[in-house]
Each structure stands twice: as C-alpha cells, then as structure tokens.
C-alpha positions, 0 to 999 in steps of 0.5 A: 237530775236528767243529762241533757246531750250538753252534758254528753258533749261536755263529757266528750270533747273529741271534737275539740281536743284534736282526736276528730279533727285537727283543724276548726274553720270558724266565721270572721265575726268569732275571731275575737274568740281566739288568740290567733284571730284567723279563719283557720284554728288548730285543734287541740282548742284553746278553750278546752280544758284540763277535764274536756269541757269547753270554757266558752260553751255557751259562746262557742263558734257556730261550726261547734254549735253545729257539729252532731258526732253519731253517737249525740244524735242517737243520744238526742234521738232517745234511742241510747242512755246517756250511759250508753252514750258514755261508753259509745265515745269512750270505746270509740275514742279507743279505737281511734287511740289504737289505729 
C-alpha cells in the first residue's frame, strides 16, 4: 500500500512533541479540544501519544492542519520517497537532540 504525506506526518510528530515548537496558538472555536480551554497550548500535545501520532488527526486544530515541515512539502512534491522522507526527519530530529 502506498503512504500518503498522512502517514509521513503520523510517523513524525516533531511538530507536536515540543521539538519544533514549544507553544501551538489554536482558534476559540478548537478550545474545546483541549483540557486548558485558552488560545495558547504547550507543547508537548495532549493528544500526541506514546508511538508520536496524534489521537484527534482528523479534528486536529487548524494551525495543525496548516503546518507543512520542508521535508512534507518535498514528500508531497514527489521529489523524495517516503523512505527518504523517514530518514530526512529522523536525522533532523537528531541534529536538533544534539544542538
């Protein structure tokens, strides 16, 4: 079966887990979302579990639905494997473990 730039992002979750941001500002109407009901949310996500992926994907906030790391838009563009994509986030998450 083909993975799709969902899948890439289920796989990832950077974006969610506090390594690309620390902070999320999400619209009043996606309050309810969250435990905190405010317009700013810490990172890590609530809703990112144990394996990185995001337990409310399909509803998640805009700002979420929005958000395209480089490597997403290559993926998206054709212009890396989705394997390629893997070891892109994998390395970069290292390099930011490691500065």
């Amino acid at each position: 079966m083909e993975k799709t730039a969902n899948d890439l992002c289920q796989s990832c979750g950077m974006c969610c887990d506090g390594t690309v941001f620390s902070k999320m500002n999400i619209l009043e109407k996606e309050y309810h979302l969250f435990k905190q009901q405010q317009p700013i949310q810490s990172q890590p996500c609530e809703h990112l579990d144990k394996c990185n992926v995001c337990k409310i994907y399909l509803e998640r906030p805009k700002i979420c639905q929005l958000y395209e790391c480089d490597v997403l838009t290559e993926f998206k563009k054709n212009e890396i494997s989705f394997d390629e994509a893997q070891e892109k986030l994998k390395n970069w998450k290292k390099d930011l473990e490691s500065s």
